[in-house]
C-alpha positions as CSV (number, residue, x, y, z in Angstrom):
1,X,176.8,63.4,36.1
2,X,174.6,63.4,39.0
3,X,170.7,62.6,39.5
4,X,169.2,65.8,39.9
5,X,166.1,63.8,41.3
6,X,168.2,62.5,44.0
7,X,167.9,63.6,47.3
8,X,171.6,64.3,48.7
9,X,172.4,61.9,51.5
10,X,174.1,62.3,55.2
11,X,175.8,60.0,57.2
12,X,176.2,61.3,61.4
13,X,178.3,59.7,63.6
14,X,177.1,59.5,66.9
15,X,173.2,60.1,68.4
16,X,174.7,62.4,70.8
17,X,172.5,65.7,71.6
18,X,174.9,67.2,69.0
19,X,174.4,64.0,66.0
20,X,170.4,64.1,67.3
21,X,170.2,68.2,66.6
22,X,172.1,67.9,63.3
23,X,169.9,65.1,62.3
24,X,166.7,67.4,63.0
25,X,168.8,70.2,61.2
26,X,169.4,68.3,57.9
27,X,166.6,66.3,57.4
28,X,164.5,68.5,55.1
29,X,167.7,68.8,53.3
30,X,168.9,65.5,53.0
31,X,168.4,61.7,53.6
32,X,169.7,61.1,56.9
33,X,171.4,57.9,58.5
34,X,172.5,58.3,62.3
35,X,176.0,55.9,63.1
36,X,175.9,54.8,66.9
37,X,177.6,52.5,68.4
38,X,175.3,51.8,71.2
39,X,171.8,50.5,71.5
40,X,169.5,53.6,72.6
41,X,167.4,53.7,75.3
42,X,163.9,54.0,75.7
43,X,162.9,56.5,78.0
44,X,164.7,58.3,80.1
45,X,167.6,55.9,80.6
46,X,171.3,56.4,81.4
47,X,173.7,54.8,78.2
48,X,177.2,54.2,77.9
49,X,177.6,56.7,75.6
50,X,176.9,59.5,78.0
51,X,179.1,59.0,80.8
52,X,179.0,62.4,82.2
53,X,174.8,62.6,82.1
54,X,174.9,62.3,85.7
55,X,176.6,65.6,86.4
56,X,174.7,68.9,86.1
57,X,173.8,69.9,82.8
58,X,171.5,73.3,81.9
59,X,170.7,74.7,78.3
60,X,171.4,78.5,78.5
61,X,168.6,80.7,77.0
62,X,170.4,81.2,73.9
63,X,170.2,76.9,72.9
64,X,166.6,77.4,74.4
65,X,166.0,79.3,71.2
66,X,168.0,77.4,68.8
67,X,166.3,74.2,70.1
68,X,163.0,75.7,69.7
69,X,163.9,76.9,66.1
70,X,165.1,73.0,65.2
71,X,162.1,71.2,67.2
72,X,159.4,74.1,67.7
73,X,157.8,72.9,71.5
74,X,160.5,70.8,72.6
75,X,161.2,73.0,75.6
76,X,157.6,72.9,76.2
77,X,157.5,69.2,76.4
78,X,160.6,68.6,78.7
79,X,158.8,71.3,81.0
80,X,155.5,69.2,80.8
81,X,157.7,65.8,81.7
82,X,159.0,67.6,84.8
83,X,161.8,70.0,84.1
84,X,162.0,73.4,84.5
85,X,162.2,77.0,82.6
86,X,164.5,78.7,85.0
87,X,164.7,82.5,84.9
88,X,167.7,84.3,85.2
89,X,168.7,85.3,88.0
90,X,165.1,85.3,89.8
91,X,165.0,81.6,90.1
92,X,168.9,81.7,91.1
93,X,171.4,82.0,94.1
94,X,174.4,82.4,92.5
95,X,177.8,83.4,93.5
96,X,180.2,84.9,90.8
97,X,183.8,83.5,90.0
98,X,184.8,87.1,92.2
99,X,182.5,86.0,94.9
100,X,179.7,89.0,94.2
101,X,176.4,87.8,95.0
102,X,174.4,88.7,92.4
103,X,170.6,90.3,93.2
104,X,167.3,88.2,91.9
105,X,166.4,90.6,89.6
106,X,163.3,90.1,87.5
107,X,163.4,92.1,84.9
108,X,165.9,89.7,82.1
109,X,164.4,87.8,79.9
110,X,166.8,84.9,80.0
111,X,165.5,81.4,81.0
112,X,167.3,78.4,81.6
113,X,166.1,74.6,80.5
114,X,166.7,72.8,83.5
115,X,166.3,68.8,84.1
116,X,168.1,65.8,84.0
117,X,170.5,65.2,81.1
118,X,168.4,61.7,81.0
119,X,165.1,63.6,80.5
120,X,166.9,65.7,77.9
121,X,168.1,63.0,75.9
122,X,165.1,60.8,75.8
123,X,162.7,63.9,74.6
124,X,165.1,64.7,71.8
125,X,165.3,61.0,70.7
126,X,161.7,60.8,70.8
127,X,161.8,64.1,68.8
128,X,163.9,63.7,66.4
129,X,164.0,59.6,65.6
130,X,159.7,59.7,65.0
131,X,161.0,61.8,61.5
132,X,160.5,58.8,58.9
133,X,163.1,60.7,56.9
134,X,165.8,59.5,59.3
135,X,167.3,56.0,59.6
136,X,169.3,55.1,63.3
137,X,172.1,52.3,62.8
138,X,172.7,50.7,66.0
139,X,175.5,49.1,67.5
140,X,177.6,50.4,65.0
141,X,181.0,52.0,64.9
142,X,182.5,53.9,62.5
143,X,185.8,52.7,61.5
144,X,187.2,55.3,59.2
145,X,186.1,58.1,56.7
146,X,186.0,56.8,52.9
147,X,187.7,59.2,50.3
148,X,190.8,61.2,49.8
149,X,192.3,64.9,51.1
150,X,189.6,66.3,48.5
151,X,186.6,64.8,49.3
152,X,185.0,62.4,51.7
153,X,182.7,59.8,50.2
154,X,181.5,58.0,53.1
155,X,182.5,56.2,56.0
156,X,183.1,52.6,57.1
157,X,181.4,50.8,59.8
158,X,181.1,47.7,61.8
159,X,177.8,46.4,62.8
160,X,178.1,43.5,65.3
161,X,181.5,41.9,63.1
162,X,180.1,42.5,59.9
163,X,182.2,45.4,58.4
164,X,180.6,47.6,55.4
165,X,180.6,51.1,53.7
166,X,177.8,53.6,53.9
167,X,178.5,56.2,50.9
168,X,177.3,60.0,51.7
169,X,177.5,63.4,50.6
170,X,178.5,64.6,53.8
171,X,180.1,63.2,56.6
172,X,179.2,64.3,60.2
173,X,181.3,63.8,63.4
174,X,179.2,64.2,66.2
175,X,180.9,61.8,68.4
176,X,181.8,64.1,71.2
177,X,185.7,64.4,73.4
178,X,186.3,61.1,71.9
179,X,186.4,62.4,67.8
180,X,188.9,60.1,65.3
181,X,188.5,62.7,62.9
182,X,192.2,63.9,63.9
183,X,193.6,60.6,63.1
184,X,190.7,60.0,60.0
185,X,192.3,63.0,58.4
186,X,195.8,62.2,58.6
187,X,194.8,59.0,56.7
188,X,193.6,60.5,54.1
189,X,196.7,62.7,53.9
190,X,195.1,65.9,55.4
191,X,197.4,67.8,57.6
192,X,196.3,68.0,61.3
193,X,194.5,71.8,62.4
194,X,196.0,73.5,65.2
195,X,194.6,72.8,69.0
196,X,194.5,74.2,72.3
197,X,194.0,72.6,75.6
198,X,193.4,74.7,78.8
199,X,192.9,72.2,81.8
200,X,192.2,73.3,85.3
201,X,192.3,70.6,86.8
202,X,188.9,70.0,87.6
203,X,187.5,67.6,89.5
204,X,183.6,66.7,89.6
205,X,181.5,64.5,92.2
206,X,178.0,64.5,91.6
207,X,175.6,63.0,93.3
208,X,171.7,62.8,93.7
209,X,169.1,63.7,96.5
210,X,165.7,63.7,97.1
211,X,164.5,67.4,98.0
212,X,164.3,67.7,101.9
213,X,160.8,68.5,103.2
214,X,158.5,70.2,101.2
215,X,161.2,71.8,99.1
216,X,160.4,68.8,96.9
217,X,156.9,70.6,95.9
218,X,158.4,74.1,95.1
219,X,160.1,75.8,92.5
220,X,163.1,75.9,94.7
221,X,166.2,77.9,93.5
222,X,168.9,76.7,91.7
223,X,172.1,77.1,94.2
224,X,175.4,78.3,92.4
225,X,178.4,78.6,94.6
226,X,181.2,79.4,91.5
227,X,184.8,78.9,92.4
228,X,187.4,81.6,92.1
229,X,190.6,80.8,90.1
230,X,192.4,83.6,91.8
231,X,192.2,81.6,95.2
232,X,193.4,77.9,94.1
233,X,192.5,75.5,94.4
234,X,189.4,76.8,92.9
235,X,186.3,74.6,94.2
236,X,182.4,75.2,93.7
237,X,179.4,73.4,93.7
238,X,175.9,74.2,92.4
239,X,171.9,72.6,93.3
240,X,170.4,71.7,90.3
241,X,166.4,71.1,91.0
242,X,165.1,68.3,88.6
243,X,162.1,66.1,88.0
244,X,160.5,64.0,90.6
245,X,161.5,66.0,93.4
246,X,165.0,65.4,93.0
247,X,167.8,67.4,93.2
248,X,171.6,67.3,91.3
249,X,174.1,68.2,93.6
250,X,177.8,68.6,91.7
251,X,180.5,69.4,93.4
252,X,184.3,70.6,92.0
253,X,187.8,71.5,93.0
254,X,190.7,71.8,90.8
255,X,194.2,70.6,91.5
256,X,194.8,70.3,95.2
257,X,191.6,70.7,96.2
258,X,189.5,68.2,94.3
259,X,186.5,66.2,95.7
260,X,186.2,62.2,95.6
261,X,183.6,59.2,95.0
262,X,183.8,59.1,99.2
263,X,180.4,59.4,100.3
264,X,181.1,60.5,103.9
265,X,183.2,63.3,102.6
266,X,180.3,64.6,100.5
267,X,179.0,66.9,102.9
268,X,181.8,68.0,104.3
269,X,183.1,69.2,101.3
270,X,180.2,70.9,99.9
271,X,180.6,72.8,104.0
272,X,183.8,73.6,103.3
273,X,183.4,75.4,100.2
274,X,183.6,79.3,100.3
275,X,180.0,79.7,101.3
276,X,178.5,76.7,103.0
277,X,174.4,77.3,101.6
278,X,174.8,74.0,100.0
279,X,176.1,72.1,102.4
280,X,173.2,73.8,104.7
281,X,170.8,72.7,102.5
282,X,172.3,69.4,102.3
283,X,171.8,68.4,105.6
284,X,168.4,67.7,105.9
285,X,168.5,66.1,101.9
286,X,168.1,62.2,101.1
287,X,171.4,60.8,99.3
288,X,169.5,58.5,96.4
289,X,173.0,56.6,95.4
290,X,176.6,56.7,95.5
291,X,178.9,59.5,94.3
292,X,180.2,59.5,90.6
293,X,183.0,61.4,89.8
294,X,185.0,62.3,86.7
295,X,187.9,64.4,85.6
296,X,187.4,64.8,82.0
297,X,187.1,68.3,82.0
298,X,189.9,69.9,79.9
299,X,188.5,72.5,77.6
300,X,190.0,71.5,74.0
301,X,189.4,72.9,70.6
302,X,190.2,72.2,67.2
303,X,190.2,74.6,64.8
304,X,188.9,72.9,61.7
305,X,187.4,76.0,60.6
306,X,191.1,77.9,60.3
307,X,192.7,74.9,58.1
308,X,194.7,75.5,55.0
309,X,192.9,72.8,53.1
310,X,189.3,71.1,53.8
311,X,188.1,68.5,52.3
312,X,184.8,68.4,50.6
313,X,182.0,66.5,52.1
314,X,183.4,66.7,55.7
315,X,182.0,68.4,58.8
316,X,182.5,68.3,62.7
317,X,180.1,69.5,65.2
318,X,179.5,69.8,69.2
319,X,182.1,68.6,71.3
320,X,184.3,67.2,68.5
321,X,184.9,70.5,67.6
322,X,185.9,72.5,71.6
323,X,184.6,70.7,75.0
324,X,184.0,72.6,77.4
325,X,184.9,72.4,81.3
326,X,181.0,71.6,82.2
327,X,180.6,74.2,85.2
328,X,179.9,77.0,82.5
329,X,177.3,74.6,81.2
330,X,177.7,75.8,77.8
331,X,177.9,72.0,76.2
332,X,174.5,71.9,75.2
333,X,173.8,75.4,74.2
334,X,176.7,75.1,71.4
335,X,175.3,72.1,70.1
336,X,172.1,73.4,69.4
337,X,173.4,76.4,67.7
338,X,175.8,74.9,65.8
339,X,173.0,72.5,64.1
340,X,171.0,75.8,63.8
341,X,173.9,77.3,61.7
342,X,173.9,74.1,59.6
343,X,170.7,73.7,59.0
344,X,170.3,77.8,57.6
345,X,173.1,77.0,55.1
346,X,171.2,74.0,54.0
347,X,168.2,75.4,53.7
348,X,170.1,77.7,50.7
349,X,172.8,76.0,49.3
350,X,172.8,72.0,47.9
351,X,174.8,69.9,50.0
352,X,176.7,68.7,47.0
353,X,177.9,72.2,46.6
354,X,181.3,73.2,46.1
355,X,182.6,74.5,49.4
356,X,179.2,73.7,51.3
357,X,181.1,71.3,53.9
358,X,183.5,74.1,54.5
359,X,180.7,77.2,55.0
360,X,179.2,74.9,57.4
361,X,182.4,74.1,59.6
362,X,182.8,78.2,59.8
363,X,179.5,78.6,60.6
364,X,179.7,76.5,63.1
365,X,182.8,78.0,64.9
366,X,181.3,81.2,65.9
367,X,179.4,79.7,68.5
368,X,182.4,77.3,69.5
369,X,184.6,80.4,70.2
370,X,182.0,82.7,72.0
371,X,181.9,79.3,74.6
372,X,185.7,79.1,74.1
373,X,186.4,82.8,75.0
374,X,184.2,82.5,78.3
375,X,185.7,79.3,79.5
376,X,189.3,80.0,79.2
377,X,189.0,83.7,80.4
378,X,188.5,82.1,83.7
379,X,190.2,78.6,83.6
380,X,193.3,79.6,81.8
381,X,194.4,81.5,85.2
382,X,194.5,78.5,87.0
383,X,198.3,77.3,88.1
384,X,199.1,74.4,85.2
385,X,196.0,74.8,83.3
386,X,198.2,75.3,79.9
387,X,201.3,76.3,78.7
388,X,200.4,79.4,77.4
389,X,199.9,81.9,79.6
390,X,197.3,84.4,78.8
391,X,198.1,87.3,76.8
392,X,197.8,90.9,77.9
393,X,194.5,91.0,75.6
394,X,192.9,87.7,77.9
395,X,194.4,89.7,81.0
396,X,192.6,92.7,80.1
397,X,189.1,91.5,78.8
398,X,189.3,89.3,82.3
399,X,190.1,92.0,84.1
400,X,186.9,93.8,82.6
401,X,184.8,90.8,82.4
402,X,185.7,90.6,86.3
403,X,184.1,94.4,86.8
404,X,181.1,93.8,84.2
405,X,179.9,90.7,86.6
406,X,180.5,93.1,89.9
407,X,178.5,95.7,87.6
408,X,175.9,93.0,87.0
409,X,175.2,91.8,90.2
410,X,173.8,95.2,91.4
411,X,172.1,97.0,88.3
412,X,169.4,95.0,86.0
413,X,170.4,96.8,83.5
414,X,173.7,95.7,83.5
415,X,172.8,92.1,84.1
416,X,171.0,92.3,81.4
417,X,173.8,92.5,79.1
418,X,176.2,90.6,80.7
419,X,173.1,87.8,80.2
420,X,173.0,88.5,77.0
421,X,176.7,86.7,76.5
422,X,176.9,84.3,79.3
423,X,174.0,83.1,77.5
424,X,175.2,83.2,74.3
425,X,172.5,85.4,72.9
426,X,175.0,88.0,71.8
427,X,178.7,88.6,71.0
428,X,180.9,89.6,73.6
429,X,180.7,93.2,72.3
430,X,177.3,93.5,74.2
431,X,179.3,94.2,77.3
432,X,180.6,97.3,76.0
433,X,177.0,98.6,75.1
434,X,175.7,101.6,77.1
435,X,173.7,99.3,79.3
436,X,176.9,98.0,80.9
437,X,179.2,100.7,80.7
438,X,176.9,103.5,82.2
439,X,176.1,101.7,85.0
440,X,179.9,100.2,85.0
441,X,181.0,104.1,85.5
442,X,178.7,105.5,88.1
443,X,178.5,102.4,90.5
444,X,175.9,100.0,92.0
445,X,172.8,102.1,93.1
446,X,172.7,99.7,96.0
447,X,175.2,97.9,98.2
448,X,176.8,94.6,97.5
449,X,174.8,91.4,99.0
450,X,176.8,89.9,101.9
451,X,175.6,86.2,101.2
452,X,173.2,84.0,99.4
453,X,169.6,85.8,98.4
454,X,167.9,83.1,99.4
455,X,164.5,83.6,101.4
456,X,163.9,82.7,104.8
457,X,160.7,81.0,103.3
458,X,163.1,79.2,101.0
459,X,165.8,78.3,103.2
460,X,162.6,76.5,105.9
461,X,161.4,74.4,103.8
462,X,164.8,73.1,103.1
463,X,165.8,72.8,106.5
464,X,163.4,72.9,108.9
């Protein structure tokens, strides 16, 4: 019989932002032990772990909330430490997949949590490992889940050669596009979930700058030049403003048209791309670095939640559920709300619960596919991108997706709701609301922009 006295325990694999979040999410629930095979950081400090934390990275409005519901202020902080609270679309220049410029309208509510996926990472660390409820194992790698096809029991580990078992009540993989849990299952006699991969081919080069001129002591816009998948090769390239008067420049091409670590062709490519604004603004910028690149990209999903049989004790979270190709920035955002979801179930139902594990994974996949739907409506048109076509349901809700953003661009309203999904605030039935579809039906009261809104004041003090 169990101890009613005893506090359930949880074992996370993985001090990602997804293993940090469930950690926060869990540990008024639980005793908490995070798994990580590196040695964390202090500060904000690049790690193995996060190979990609040099490219751009955002938090959409909608994981600005559910990180403010996990760790009330932490936006707050990373603001006070340099990053920023961008609002949507006012403190944007952003060109849509269809190449509509959309208008800086005011009036949305929506803010993105800008700054470098370093600064990021180190507040939530600081966050979330100062909870004295929480143990960190580091330099430790899980080996293999402990149990059967009914229930997970723990997992195994290997700290520096020394190979142990940690027992739990639940089990959380949180260790990103790299997950064992496929193969852990299968050892434990647990048939594999179905999967989908939808790869464009994409292609990122990212590389840092110092703000030109006195661009480095404004809010300067964030610069979003989106490629079009009916033109491929599809390439992009957005500005991200950071802290310290930097800014994260990320470029992208998919097959055919991909850019490299070269740091001469930098420029040129970000000049080449549909509009040139960021190449203009690059001129007069001061490369801090080389160019890294990567093509891990693909955006992959397992649907754990839709499985015949789940064992008990088990759950996968973040990018060990779907990743995501990182241009829709929707990553972290998922993450947060995933944990969110977990830790509402918690806070009502014992962890040692029947079926707990399982509530948990579907709770967590509404999120996943709202991401999902929005990054393969566009990437699953590229040529070789997967071996499904889309369906004549995908063709038609990209089709309408495709006149909601030209809707959008011209009428507040309208971008209003169309904010309300991209950010992951509402379902995708939003964009059939009222707000979209009157608008949708009578036309833009105003004319389409023929380039990037940015201001002549804005544009000098980048390159004059």
């Amino acid at each position: 019989m169990s101890d009613p006295a005893r506090r359930p325990t949880a074992v996370i694999v993985g001090a990602s932002a997804t293993g940090l979040l469930a950690a926060a999410a869990l540990a008024g629930s639980a005793e908490v032990t995070i798994v990580e095979r590196d040695h964390l950081p202090d500060g904000p400090t690049s790690r193995r772990g996060v190979p990609q934390a040099r490219h751009a990275h955002l938090v959409w409005s909608g994981g600005v909330k559910a990180l403010e519901e996990l760790l009330p202020g932490v936006a707050d902080e990373v603001v006070s430490r340099g990053g920023r609270l961008v609002h949507i679309m006012g403190d944007m220049v952003s060109r849509a997949p269809n190449e509509v410029w959309f208008r800086r309208f005011q009036a949305t509510h929506h803010r993105n949590l800008v700054c470098s996926r370093n600064l990021l990472d180190a507040v939530l660390r600081e966050r979330v490992l100062a909870d004295e409820r929480l143990t960190v194992l580091q330099n430790t790698t899980a080996l293999e889940l402990q149990g059967n096809a009914h229930r997970v029991t723990g997992v195994r580990v290997d700290s520096g050669g020394e190979i142990s078992t940690i027992g739990a009540d639940l089990v959380i993989d949180a260790s990103g596009r790299g997950s064992h849990t496929p193969q852990w299952l299968t050892g434990l006699g647990v048939a594999r979930v179905a999967e989908r991969k939808v790869d464009a081919g994409v292609a990122y080069a990212t590389r840092l700058f110092r703000a030109p001129h006195s661009a480095a002591d404004h809010a300067f816009p964030l610069i979003n030049v989106q490629a079009n998948p009916a033109k491929a090769p599809g390439r992009g390239g957005i500005i991200l403003p950071i802290e310290d008067g930097q800014w994260i420049v990320t470029l992208s091409g998919t097959r055919g048209g991909e850019p490299t670590s070269d740091p001469d062709a930098f420029l040129d490519f970000a000049l080449g791309l549909a509009d040139p604004v960021i190449g203009e603004l690059l001129k007069n910028a001061e490369p801090l670095g080389g160019v890294a690149t990567t093509r891990s990209t693909a955006n992959h999903r397992r649907y754990y939640e839709k499985a015949k049989h789940w064992p008990e004790g088990l759950l996968v979270l973040g990018d060990a559920i779907a990743s995501f190709n990182p241009v829709y920035g929707h990553g972290l955002t998922v993450a947060a709300q995933c944990a969110l979801a977990v830790r509402d179930i918690a806070r009502t139902t014992p962890l040692t619960a029947a079926g707990t594990a399982r509530r948990m994974q579907r709770a967590a996949a509404r999120p996943v596919g709202a991401a999902w739907d929005l990054a393969v409506g566009q990437d699953a048109f590229y040529p070789g991108a997967t071996d499904t076509p889309p369906n004549a349901a995908e063709r038609f809700l990209a089709r309408f997706v495709d006149r909601a953003v030209k809707t959008g661009a011209a009428n507040p309203r309208a971008l209003e709701a169309l904010l309300d999904v991209m950010s992951l605030e509402r379902p995708a039935a939003r964009l059939f609301s009222p707000d979209m579809l009157i608008p949708m039906l009578f036309g833009p009261k105003r004319p389409r922009l023929q380039g990037p809104p940015l201001s002549e004041a804005e544009r000098k003090t980048a390159t004059s």
